[in-house]
N, C-alpha and C positions, 0 to 999 in steps of 0.2 A: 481624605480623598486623594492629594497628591501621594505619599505613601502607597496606597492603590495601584495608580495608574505606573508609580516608579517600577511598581512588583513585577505588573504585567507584560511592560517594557521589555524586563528587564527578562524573562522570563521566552518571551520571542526573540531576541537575540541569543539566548543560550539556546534555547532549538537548534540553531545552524551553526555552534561555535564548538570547539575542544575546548574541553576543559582545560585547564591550564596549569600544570606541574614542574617543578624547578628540572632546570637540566641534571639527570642522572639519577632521577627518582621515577618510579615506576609505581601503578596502579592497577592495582584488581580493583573489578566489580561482578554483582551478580545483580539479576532480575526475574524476579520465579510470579509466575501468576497462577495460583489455583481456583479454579472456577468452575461454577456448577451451572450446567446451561439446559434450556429445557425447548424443545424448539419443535412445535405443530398446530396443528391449525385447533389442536383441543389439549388443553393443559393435562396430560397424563403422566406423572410422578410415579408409576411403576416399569413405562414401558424402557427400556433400555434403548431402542433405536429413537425416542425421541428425548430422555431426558438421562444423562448423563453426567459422568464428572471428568476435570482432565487438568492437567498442567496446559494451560495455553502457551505460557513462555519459559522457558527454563534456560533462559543466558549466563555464559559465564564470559569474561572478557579480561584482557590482557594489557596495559597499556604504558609503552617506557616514552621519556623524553630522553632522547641521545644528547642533545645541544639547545639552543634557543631556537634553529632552525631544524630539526630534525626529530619528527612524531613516532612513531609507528603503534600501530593496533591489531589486534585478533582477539576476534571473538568466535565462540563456539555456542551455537544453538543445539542443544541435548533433546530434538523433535520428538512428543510422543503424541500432539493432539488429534491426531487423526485414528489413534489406536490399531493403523495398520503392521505393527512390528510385533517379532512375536516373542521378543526381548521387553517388548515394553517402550524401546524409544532407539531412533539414531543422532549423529551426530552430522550437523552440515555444517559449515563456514559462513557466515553471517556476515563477518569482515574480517579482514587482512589488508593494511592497506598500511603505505609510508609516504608522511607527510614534508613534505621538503618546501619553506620560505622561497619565495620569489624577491628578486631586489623591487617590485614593485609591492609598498607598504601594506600590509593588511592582508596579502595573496600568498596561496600557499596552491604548490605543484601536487595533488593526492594520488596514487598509482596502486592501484589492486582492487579486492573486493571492497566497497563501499557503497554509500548511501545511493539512493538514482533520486537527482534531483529534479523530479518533476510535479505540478502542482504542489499539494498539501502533505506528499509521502512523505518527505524527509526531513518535517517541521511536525508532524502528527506526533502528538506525545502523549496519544490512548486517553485523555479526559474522560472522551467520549470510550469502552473498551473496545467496540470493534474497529475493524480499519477502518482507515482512508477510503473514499470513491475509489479512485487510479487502483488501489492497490486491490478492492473487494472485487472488483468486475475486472481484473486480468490485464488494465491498459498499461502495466508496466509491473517488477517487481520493486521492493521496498530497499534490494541492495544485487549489484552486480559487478560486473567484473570490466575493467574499464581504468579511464584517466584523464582527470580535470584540473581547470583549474579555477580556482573559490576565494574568497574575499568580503572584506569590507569594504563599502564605498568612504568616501571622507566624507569627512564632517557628519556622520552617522546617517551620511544619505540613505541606507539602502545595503544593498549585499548583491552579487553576480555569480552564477557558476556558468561553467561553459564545459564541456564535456563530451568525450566519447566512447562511449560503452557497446560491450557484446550485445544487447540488448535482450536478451534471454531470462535476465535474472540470475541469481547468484544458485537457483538449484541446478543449471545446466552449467556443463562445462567440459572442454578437453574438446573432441572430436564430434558431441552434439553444436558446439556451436556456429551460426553461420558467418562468413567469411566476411559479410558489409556490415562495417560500423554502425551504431545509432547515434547519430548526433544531436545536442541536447542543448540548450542555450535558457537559463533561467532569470529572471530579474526582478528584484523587490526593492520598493521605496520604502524611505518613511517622511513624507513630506510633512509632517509635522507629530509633536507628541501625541501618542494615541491609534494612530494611522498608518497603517500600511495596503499598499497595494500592488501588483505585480504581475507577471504572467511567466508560465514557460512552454515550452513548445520543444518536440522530438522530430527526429525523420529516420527511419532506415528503407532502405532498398527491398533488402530481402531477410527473413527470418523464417526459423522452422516454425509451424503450425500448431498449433494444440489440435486441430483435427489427424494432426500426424497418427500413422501406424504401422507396424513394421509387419504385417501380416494381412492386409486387407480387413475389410467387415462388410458387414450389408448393413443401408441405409434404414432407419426409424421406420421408415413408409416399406421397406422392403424392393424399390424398385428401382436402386441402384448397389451395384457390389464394388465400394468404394476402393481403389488403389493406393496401396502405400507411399509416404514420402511427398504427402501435398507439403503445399509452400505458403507465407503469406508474402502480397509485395507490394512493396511504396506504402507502410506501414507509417502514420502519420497521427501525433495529437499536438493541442493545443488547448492550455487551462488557464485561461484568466482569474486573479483570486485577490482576496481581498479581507482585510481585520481590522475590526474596529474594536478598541480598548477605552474604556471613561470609568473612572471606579471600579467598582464592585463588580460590572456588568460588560461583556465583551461579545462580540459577531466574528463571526468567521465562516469566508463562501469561495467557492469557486464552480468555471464550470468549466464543462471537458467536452473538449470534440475531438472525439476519435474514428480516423477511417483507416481499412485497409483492402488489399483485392486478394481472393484466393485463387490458387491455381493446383486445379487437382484434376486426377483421372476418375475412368469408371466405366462399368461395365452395364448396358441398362439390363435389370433381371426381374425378373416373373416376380409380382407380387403374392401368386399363392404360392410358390416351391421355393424364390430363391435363387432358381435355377439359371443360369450365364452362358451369352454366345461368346466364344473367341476373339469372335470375328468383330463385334463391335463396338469395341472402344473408342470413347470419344475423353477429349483434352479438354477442362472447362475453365472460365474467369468466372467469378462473382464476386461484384463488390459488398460493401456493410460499411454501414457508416453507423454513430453511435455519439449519443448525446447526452451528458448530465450535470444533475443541479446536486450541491450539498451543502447546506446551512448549517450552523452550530454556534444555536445560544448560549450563555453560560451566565449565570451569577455566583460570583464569591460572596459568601456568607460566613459569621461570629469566625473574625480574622483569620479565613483563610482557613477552616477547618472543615467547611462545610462547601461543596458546590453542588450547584442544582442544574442539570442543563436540557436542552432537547437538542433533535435533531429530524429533519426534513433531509430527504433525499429523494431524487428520480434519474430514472436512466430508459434509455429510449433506443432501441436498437433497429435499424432496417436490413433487410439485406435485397439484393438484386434479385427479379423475377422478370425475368426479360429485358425491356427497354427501362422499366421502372423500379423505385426504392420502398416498395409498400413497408410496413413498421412491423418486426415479427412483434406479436401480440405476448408470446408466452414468452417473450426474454425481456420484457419491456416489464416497467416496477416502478413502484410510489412506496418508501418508506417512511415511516416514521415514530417516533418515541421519544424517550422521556427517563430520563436517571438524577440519579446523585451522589455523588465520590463522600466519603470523611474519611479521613488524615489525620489518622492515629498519631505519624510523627514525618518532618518533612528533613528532607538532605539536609546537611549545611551548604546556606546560598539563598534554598528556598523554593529554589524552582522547580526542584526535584521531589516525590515521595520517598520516603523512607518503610512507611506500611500504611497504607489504605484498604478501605472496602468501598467495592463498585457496587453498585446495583442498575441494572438500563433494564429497559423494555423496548422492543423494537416491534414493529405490526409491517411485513410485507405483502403486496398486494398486486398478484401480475395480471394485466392487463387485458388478457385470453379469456374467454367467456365456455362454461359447459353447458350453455343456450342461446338465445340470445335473447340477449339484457337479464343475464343471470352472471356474474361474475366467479372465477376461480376462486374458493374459501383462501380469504388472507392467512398466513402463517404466521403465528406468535412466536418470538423468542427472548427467553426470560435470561439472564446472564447476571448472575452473582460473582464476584469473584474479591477474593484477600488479594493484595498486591502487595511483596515485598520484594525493596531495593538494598542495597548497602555498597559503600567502594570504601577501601582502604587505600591509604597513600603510603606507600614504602617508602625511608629515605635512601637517600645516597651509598651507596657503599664508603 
C-alpha cells in the first residue's frame, strides 16, 4: 500500500517536472500512438468516414542541458490525424522553449513554445487516450508561445506557475497573433500525502476568433452574410481541480468556467436566395458563457500493469439572445465511458510507458432534441490504440 501511494505521488510530481540530465548531456525522445478509432452513433467497421486508422501522435523531441541552470527543448510534431495532407502529414513545433534557474530555489524562468498551464492540460498524461476538458472543447491549446515562471513550493507544499502567453496556441503564429497577452496564474497544494488540490485561472483582452474568416460566409439559418475578421473579447476561464491518490485507486476533477464576448459584423440576407443589402450592416456583441465537469477514476491493478479507468464528462454552453443566456442545446454534452491501459513495459522511473495498449469507449450525448422528448442518437466512439515511448540519454562530449 505505501509503495502504491509513493508510485503515484511520485508520478504527479513528474507531470510538471524536467526530467533531469547532468550538465552537457542531451536527450532524444520519441512518442508514436497508433490507433484505430471508430466513431457513430451505429458501429460500422466498413464505413471509412466513421471508422478509421491514424497516427494520433508522432513526437519527436530534442533536449540538452547547457549547465545546472540552463535547459532548452524542441520538439517537433510529424501531424497526420486529421488526414487533411496530401503527403500524408506536416510538421508543427510543439515546443521550443529555454529553461533559465531563478536565485529563487526550485523556479525556473521558461521562454518560448511550451506547455499552457491551465486546469488538467499540462498534467494530463493520456491514462485516459483522449484529451483533456480545456484542451477537447477549445478553452485553450495544450502548448503556446509565451513566458513563465514555475516551481516548486518548499517543503513539497505544492507547485505555482504564473505566466503570459499569446494565447492562440502554438498552431498560430507570426502576424496571426493578437497583440494583448493572456495572462495565466496556476496553483496546486499538497497538503498532505495522497492529496492534491488547486486552481488556475486566465484573462486576455482581445484574441482572434475561431468564427474568423478571411472571405465572409452566410450564416447556418441563412439570414446573416457574416463579415470577416470578428474578434473574441475579455476572453476569461477558471478551473478549480482536485486528485485524490490511496493505493491502487486514484480521482482526479476539475471544473471550468469559461466566458467570452464576440464582436462581429454582418449583413442581414434573404433566407431563400442569400441575397444582401449594402446598405445594412449592422456591428454586433454576443456574449457565451460555458461550464464543465470532468471526473477520472482509475484503479491500478497486478503491479501496475493493468489500469481500469472511467470517465464522466459535461459541458454546458450559453450564448446571448437578447437580454438573456438561454443554453445552446446542440453544443451542450454529457460524456461518458469506460477503458483500460496494459503495460507491456514502463520507462525507467516508472512513471512513464514504454509500450502500452489503450482500449476506451466513450458514449456522447447532445442535448438538442429531433422532437420533443425524443433526444439527438448518442455517438459511440471506440479508440484502440498501441502506445509507444522511448528516450535515450546522450553523454557528454
Amino acid at each position: 500500500m505505501k509503495k502504491s501511494v509513493v508510485a503515484l505521488l511520485l508520478a504527479i510530481l513528474a507531470a510538471g517536472s524536467v526530467y533531469a540530465i547532468d550538465p552537457g548531456q542531451s536527450e532524444l525522445e520519441y512518442n508514436g500512438w497508433f490507433r484505430y478509432l471508430n466513431q457513430s452513433t451505429k458501429f460500422q467497421v466498413t464505413d471509412p468516414t466513421v471508422s478509421r486508422s491514424l497516427i494520433e501522435r508522432n513526437y519527436l523531441r530534442a533536449s540538452h542541458q547547457w549547465t545546472t541552470a540552463l535547459f532548452s527543448k524542441l520538439s517537433l510534431d510529424f501531424h497526420s490525424a486529421s488526414g487533411n495532407y496530401s503527403d500524408g502529414a506536416t510538421v508543427r513545433i510543439k515546443e521550443a522553449y529555454l529553461d533559465m534557474a531563478l536565485p529563487l530555489k526550485d523556479f525556473t524562468l521558461t521562454a518560448g513554445v511550451q506547455k499552457h498551464y491551465f486546469g488538467l492540460i499540462y498534467s494530463w498524461d493520456y491514462t485516459h487516450p483522449d484529451k483533456s476538458l480545456a484542451d477537447a472543447q477549445g478553452v485553450c491549446a495544450s502548448a503556446d508561445y509565451g513566458v513563465t515562471v514555475n516551481g516548486f513550493l518548499p517543503k513539497g507544499l505544492g507547485e505555482l506557475q504564473l505566466g503570459a502567453y499569446n494565447g492562440e496556441g502554438y498552431k498560430i503564429s507570426g502576424a496571426k497573433n493578437s497583440i494583448a497577452p493572456e495572462l495565466l496564474a496556476s496553483l496546486r497544494l499538497t497538503p498532505f500525502a495522497g492529496v492534491q488540490v488547486g486552481a488556475s485561472v486566465f484573462s486576455k483582452a482581445k484574441d482572434f476568433s475561431p468564427y474568423s474568416n478571411s472571405a465572409g460566409k452566410l450564416s447556418t439559418n441563412r439570414k446573416q452574410w457574416l463579415l470577416p475578421d470578428s474578434a473574441n473579447m475579455n476572453r476569461f476561464a477558471l478551473a478549480p481541480m482536485a486528485k485524490v491518490a490511496f493505493g491502487p485507486v486514484s480521482l482526479t476533477g476539475e471544473y471550468i468556467m469559461y466566458s467570452y464576448t464576440r464582436n462581429y459584423g454582418y449583413y442581414p440576407a434573404d433566407s431563400a436566395s442569400g441575397t444582401i443589402s449594402e446598405s445594412t450592416r449592422k456591428e454586433v456583441t454576443k456574449d457565451y458563457a460555458m461550464t464543465g465537469i470532468d471526473l477520472l477514476p482509475v484503479v491500478s491493478l497486478i503491479n501496475r500493469k493493468l489500469e481500469v479507468f472511467g470517465r464522466f464528462s459535461t459541458w454546458e454552453r450559453k450564448e446571448q439572445s437578447g437580454d438573456s443566456m438561454p443554453v445552446a442545446l446542440d453544443k451542450s454534452l454529457t460524456r461518458y465511458g469506460a477503458g483500460f491501459n496494459w503495460y507491456f513495459l514502463r520507462r525507467a522511473g516508472g512513471s512513464k510507458p514504454a509500450a502500452m495498449f489503450q482500449l476506451a469507449w466513450v458514449r456522447e450525448q447532445k442535448r438538442n432534441e429531433v422532437s420533443p422528448g425524443v433526444k439527438v442518437d448518442p455517438t459511440d466512439t471506440f479508440m484502440a490504440q498501441f502506445r509507444f515511448e522511448w528516450n535515450h540519454v546522450l553523454p557528454a562530449p
